[in-house]
N, C-alpha and C positions, 0 to 999 in steps of 0.2 A: 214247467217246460224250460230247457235251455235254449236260449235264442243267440241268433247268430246274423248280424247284419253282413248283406253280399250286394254284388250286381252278375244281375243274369247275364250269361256269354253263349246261349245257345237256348233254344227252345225245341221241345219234340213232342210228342202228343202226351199230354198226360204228367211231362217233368217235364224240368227245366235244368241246365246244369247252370250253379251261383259258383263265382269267385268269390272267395273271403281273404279279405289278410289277416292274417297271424300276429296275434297283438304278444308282444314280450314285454315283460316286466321284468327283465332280464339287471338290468342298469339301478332297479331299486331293493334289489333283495339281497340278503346277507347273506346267503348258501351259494349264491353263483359260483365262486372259485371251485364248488365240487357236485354242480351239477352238471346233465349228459348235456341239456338242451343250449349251455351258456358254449361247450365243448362244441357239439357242432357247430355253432356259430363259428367257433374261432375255427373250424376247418375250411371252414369257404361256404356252408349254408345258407345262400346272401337269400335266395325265393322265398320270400314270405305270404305266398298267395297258396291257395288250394282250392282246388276244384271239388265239389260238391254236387250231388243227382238229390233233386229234390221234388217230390211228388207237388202238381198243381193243379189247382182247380179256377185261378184265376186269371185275368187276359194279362201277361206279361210277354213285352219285348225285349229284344237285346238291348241291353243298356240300361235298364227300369232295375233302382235297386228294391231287393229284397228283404225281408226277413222271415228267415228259416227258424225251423224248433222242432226239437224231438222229447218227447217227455223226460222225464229222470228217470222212471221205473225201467225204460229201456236202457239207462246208462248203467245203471246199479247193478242190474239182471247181467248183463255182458261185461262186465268187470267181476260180478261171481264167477259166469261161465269160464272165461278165460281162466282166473288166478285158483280160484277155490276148486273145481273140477280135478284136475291135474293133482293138483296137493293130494287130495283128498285119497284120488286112488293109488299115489304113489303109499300115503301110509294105507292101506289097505293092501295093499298089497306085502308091503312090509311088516304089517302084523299077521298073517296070513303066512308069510314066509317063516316069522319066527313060532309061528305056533305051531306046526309042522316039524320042528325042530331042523332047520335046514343049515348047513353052514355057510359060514356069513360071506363067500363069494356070491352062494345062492340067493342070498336075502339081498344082497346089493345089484344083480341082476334081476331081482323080483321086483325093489323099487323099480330100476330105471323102466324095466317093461308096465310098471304099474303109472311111471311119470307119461312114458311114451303113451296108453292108452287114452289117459285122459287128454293128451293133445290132439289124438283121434278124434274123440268122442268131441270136443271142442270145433275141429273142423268140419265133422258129421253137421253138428247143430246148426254152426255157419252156412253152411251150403242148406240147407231146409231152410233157412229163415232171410236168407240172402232176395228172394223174391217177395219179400210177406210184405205189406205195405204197410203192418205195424211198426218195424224197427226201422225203415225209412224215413229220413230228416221229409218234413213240408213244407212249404211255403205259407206263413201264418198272416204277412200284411206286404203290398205292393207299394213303395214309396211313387215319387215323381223319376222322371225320365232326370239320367246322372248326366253332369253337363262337363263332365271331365273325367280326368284320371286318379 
């Protein structure tokens, strides 16, 4: 399970939405100068909080910090869906294209329709699983009421 310490800012029946802040390790790594995240920083990114919907089964108020967890096999599974999907049909498409003996404006309009489908099929999956209480973060332990900011 990844876990994820918050404080609850609203309650509804059945969730709860948790603030988190966004921890950077930005100031201790040797790649900053050529990553995206150190970049938006320096564009004005200053909000380091996010709001999160978390299924609950516990008596939590506003202000009672949280922790959240969603297993791994949900992280792993939608990092395939996302990155692998897409890939995948684009060469499928692209072999598909050249086995046909197509020429190569053809085969390079057959990738991008083959890239475009799997971001389809990508957002298909999302909206089916967008309600499933599987891939939903939960509320896994109820701290003490938070006595500040």
């Amino acid at each position: 399970m990844v876990e994820e310490r918050g404080v609850a800012v609203a309650v509804e029946s059945g969730a709860i939405w948790v603030e988190t802040r966004r921890q950077s390790s930005c100031g201790q790594c040797s790649a900053k100068a050529m990553c995206g995240q150190e970049l938006l920083n320096k564009l004005g990114r200053t909000q380091n909080c996010n709001l999160v919907r978390a299924l609950n089964d516990y008596p939590v108020r506003v202000g009672d910090t949280v922790t959240i967890a969603i297993p791994e096999q949900v992280i792993i599974k939608g990092a395939l869906l996302v990155y692998l999907v897409p890939l995948l049909l684009m060469l499928f498409a692209l072999v598909l294209c050249e086995w046909l003996q197509l020429s190569e404006g053809w085969v390079m309009l057959g990738s991008l329709a083959g890239l475009l489908g799997g971001f389809g099929v990508v957002a298909l999956r999302s909206r089916m699983l967008q309600g499933s209480g599987a891939v939903q973060p939960r509320v896994v332990h109820v701290g003490l009421m938070s006595t500040g900011p």
